[in-house]
N, C-alpha and C positions, 0 to 999 in steps of 0.2 A: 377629571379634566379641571385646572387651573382657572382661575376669571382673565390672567392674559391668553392662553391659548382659546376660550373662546370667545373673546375679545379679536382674537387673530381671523378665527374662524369665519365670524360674522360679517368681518370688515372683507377678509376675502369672497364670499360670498356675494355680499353685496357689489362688490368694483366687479364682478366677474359676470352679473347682472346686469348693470351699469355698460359692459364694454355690448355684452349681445342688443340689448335695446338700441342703443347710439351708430352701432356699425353693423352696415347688411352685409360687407366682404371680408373678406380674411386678410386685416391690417394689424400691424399694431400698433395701438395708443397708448396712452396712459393708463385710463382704468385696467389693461389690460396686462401692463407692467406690476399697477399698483396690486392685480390678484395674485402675479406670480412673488411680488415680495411679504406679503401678507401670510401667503400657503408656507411658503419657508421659515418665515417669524410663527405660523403657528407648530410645524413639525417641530422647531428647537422647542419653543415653550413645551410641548409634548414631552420632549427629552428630559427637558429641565425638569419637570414637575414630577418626575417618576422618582415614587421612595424604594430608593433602592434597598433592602435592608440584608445586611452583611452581619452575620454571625458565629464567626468561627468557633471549633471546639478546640481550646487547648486543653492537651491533657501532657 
């Protein structure tokens, strides 16, 4: 794992933390938004950060 994907992780984590402490009903707020942009910014860095390694045989 990458230092931005868990960098992403962490921050989602947290705001996701952040929305259950702050809200007893099922609204949405901000932290709430900011977990779901967070979780998506850490799946791309996920993407990103995989070495893909491509070694054809030509013969």
């Amino acid at each position: 794992m990458s230092k931005s994907a868990a960098g992403c992780l962490i921050l989602a984590l947290l705001s996701g933390i952040l929305h259950l402490a702050l809200v007893q009903e099922a609204a949405i707020t901000l932290p709430l938004i900011a977990c779901g942009v967070f979780a998506g910014l850490f799946v791309l860095a996920l993407i990103a950060g995989r070495k893909i390694k491509f070694d054809p045989v030509l013969r």
